[in-house]
LUMTI-83756 format. One record per residue (C-alpha): x, y, z; residue in one letter. Coordinates in steps of 0.25 Angstrom, whole numbers, plus 2048, in hexadecimal, padded with zeros to 3 digits. Example, Ala and Ser with C-alpha at 12.3 -4.5 7.8 and 13.67 -1.06 7.14 Angstrom:
2
{{831, 7EE, 81F}, 'A'}
{{837, 7FC, 81D}, 'S'}
//
This chain:
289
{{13F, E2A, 817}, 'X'}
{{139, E2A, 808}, 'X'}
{{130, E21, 804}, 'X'}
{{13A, E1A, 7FA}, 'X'}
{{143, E19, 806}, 'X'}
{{139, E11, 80E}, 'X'}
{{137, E08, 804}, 'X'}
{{143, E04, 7FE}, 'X'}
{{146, E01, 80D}, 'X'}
{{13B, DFA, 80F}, 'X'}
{{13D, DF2, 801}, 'X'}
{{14A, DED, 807}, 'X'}
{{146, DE7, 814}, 'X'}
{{13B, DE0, 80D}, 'X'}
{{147, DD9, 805}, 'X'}
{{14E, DD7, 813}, 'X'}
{{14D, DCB, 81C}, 'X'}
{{142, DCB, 826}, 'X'}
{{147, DC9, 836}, 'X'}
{{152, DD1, 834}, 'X'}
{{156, DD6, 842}, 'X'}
{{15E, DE4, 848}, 'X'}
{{16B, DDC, 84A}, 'X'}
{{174, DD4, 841}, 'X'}
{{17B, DC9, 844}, 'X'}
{{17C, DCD, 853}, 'X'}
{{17D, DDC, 850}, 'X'}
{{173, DE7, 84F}, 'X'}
{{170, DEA, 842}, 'X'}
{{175, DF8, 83D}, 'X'}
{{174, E02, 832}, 'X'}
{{181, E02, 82B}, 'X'}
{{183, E0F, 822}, 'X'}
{{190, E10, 81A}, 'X'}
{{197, E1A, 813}, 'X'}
{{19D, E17, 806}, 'X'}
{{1AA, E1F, 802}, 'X'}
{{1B4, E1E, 80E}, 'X'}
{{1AE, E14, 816}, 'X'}
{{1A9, E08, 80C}, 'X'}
{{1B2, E0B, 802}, 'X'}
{{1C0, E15, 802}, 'X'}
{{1C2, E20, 7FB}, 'X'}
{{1C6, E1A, 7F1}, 'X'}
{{1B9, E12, 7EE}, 'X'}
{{1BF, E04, 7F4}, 'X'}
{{1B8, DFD, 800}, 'X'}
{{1C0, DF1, 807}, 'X'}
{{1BD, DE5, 808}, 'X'}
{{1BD, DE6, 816}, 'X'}
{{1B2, DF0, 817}, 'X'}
{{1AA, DE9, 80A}, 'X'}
{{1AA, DDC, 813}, 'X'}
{{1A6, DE3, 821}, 'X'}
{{19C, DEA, 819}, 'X'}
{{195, DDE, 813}, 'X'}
{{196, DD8, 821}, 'X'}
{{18E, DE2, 826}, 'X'}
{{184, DE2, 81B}, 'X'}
{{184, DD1, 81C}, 'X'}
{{181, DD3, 82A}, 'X'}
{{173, DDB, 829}, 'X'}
{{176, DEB, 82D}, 'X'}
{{170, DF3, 825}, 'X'}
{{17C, DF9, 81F}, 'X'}
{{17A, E05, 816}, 'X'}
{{184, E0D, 80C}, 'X'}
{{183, E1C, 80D}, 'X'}
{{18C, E23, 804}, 'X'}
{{18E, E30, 7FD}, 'X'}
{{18F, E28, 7F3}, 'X'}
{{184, E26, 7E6}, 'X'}
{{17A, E1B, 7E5}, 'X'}
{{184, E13, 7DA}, 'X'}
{{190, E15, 7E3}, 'X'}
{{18A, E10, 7EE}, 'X'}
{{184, E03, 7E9}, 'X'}
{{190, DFB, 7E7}, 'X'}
{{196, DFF, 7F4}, 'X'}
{{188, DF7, 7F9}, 'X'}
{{18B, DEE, 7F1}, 'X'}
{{198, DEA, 7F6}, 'X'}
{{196, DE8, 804}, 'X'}
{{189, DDF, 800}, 'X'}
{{17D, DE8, 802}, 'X'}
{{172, DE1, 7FD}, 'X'}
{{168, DE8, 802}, 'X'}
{{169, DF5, 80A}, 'X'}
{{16A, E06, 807}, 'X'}
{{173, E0E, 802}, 'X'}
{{174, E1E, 805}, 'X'}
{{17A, E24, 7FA}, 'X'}
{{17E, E32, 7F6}, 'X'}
{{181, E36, 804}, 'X'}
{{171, E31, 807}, 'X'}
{{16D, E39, 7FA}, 'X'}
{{168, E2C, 7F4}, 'X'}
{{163, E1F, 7FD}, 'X'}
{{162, E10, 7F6}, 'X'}
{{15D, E02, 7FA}, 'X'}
{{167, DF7, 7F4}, 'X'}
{{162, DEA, 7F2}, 'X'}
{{167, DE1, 7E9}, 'X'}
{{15A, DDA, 7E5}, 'X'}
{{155, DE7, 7DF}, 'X'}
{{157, DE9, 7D0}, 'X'}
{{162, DF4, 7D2}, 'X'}
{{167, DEF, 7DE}, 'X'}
{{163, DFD, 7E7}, 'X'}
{{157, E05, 7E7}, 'X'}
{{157, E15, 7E9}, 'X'}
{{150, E18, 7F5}, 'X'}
{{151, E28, 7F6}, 'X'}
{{158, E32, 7EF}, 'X'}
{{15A, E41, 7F6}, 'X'}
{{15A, E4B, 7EB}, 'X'}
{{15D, E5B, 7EB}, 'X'}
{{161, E64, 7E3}, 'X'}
{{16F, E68, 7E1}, 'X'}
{{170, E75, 7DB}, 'X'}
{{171, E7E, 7E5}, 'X'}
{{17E, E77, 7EB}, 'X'}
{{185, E76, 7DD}, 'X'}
{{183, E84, 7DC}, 'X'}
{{187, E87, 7E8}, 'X'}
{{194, E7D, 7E7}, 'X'}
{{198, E81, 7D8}, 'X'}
{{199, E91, 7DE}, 'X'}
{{1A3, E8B, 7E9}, 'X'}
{{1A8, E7F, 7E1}, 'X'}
{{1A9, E82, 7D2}, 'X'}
{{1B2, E77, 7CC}, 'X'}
{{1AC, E6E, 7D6}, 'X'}
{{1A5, E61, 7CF}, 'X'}
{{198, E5D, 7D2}, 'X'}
{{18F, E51, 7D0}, 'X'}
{{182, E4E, 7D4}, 'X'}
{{179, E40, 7D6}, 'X'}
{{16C, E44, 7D1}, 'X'}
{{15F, E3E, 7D4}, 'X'}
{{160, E32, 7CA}, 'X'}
{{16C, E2E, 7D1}, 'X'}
{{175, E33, 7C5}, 'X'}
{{181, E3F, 7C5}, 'X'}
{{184, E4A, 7BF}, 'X'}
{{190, E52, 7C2}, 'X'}
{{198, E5D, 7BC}, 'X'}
{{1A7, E59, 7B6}, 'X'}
{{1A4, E4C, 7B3}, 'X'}
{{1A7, E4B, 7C4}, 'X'}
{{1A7, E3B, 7C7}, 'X'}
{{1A7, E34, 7D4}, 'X'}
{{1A7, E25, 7D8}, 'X'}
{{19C, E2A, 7E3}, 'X'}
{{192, E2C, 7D8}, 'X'}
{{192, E1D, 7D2}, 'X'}
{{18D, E21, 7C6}, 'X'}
{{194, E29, 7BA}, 'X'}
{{18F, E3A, 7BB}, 'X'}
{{189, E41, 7AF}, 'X'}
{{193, E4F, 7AC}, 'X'}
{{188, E5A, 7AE}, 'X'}
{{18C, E6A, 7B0}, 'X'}
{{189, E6F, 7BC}, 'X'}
{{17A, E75, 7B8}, 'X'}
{{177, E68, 7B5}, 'X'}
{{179, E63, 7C2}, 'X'}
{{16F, E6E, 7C9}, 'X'}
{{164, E6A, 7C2}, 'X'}
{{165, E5C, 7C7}, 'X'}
{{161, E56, 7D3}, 'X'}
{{16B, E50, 7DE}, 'X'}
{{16D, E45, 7E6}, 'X'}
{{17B, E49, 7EA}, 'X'}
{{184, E53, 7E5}, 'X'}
{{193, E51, 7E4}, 'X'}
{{19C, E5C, 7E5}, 'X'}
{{1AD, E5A, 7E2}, 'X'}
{{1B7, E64, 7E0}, 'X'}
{{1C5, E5E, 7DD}, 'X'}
{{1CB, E6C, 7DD}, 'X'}
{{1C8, E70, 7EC}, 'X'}
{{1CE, E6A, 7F7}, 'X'}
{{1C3, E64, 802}, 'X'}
{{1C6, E71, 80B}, 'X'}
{{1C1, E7A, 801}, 'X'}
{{1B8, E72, 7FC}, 'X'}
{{1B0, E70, 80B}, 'X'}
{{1B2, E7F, 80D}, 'X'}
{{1AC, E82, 7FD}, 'X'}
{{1A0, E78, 803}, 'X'}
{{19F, E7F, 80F}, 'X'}
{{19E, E8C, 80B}, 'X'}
{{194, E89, 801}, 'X'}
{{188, E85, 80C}, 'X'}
{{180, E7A, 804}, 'X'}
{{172, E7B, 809}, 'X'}
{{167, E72, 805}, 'X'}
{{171, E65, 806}, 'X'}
{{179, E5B, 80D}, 'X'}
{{189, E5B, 808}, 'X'}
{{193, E54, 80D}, 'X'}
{{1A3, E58, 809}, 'X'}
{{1AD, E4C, 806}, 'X'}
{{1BA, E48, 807}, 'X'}
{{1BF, E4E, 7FA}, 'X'}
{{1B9, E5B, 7F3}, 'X'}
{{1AB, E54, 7F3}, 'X'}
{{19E, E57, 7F7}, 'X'}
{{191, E4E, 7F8}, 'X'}
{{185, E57, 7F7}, 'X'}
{{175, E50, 7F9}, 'X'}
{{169, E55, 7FF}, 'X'}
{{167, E5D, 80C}, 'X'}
{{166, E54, 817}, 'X'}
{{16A, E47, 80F}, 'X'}
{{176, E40, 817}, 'X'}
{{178, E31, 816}, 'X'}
{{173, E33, 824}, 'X'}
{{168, E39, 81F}, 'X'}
{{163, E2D, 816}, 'X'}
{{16A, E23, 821}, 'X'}
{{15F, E27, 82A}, 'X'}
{{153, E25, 822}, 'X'}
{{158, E16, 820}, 'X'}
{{159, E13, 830}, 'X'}
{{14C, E1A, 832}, 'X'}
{{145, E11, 828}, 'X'}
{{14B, E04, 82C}, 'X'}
{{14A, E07, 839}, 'X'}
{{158, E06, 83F}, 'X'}
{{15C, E0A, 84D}, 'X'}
{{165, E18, 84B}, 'X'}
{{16D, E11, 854}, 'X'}
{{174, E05, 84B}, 'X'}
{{177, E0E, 83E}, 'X'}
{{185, E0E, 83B}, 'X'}
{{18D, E18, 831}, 'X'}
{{19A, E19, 82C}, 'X'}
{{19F, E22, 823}, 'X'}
{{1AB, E2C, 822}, 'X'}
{{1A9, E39, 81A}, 'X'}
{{1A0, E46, 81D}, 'X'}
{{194, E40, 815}, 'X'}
{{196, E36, 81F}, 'X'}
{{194, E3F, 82D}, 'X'}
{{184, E40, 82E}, 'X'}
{{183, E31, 82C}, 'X'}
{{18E, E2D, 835}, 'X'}
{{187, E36, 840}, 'X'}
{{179, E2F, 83D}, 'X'}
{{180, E23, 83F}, 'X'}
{{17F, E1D, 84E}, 'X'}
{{18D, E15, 84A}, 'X'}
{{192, E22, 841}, 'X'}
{{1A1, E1D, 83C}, 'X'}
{{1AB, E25, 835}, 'X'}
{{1B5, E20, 82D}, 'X'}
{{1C5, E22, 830}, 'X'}
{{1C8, E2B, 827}, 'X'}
{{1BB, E34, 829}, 'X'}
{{1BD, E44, 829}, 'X'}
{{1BB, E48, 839}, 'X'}
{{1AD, E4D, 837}, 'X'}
{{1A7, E41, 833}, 'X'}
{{1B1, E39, 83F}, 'X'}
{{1AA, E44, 848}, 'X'}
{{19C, E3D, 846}, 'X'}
{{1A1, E30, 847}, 'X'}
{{19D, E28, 851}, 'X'}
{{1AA, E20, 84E}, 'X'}
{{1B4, E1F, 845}, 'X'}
{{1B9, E12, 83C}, 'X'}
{{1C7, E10, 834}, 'X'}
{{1C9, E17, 826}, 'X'}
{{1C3, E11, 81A}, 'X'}
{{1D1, E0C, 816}, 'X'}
{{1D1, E07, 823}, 'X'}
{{1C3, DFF, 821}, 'X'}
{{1BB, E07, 82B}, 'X'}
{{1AE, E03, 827}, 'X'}
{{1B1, DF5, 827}, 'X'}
{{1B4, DF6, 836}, 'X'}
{{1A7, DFC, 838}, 'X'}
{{19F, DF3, 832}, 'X'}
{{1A7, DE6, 836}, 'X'}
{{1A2, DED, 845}, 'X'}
{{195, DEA, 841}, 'X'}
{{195, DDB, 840}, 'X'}
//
């Protein structure tokens, strides 16, 4: 635990109201960690109003509920604040980047910890395998670059057009990786075969790979908050439903897996909700009121 975390944590529990207990209303108090893309929201970027309601109920109620995302720190701040987060953390870029939100600050958030590495040998490595494959990077100021103007709604910013060299200088946060013109099966198998060392890389649904620092998880950065604010193990609760999503749903003592979750993240499950279209999370989290 950085000293920035520690204080940015202890920052907000100074804001928070004294005599809070371990319970609410009734109900031990647990540590709520939710995914983003195809758990909150479909993939289509739309969260119902069913889950949007069931997650405020739970923030209302006084868990400490927390997005974790693959997501970037400005796609991930109005997700927070649709379901009411006031105050709390957010893990974004697959626990590349950790953030306290609260309202009262001028920004509304305040970075906590960053986890940087360098990118180059990975693009070289991936470019050799996956030549007409685009690439963008989330660089240490939070900004992107990527290679053929390659946009995603994940990055919550607009990316700067950079060539390829340009992006191994820099210095990464998280590394994106799409190939439109590979089916996923090849594309797993070009992954595979090219034995990323030195970092953590988690595949998607599509032809898209997340790329961050080794050892960096949204597990990874998860654990670091429960240390610090000094929750049981045993009342941390996770749901998720892609492969970024399989370390923190093991951490979890409550790991969910959404419906329509490929079979190895179901595998580490310790039990499985309805789809996202089906309003999985919102049965999850009404369990906890």
């Amino acid at each position: 635990m950085t000293t920035e975390i520690k204080a940015g944590i202890d920052d907000l529990q100074k804001n928070q109201k004294t005599g809070a207990t371990a319970r609410v209303a009734g109900k031990e108090k647990q540590l709520v960690a939710l995914d983003v893309d195809g758990t909150l929201v479909d993939h289509e970027g739309q969260m119902s109003e069913a889950v949007r309601q069931a997650a405020q109920a739970v923030v209302d109620a006084g868990h400490d509920v927390m997005i974790a995302t693959g997501r970037s720190l400005n796609a991930t701040l109005p997700i927070a604040q649709k379901i009411g987060m006031r105050r709390g953390y957010c893990v974004c870029s697959n626990g590349g980047v950790m953030l306290r939100v609260d309202t009262d600050l001028p920004d509304g958030y305040k970075i906590l910890n960053r986890v940087t590495f360098d990118p180059k040998p990975a693009l070289l490595a991936l470019r050799e395998k996956l030549p007409t494959a685009k690439y963008a990077l989330e660089d240490d100021q939070g900004d992107f670059l990527s290679t053929e103007r390659f946009q995603d709604a994940s990055f919550g910013l607009e990316a700067q057009a950079v060539d390829f060299n340009r992006m191994l200088e820099a210095t990464a946060v998280r590394v994106v990786v799409f190939s439109a013109e590979t089916n996923p099966n090849d594309f797993a198998t070009a992954i595979e075969s090219v034995g990323l060392h030195g970092v953590t890389y988690s595949v998607g649904w599509t032809s898209w790979l997340d790329i961050a620092a080794a050892g960096v998880t949204k597990a990874s950065a998860l654990e670091d908050l429960r240390q610090e604010l000094d929750v049981d193990p045993s009342v941390t609760v996770a749901v998720g439903d892609g492969r970024n999503d399989i370390e923190m749903i093991s951490w979890a003592a409550r790991g969910v897996a959404m419906g329509q979750a490929p079979a190895e993240v179901v595998d580490v499950a310790s039990e499985v909700t309805a789809s996202v279209y089906d309003d999985g999370a919102a049965s999850v989290l009404r369990s906890l009121l």
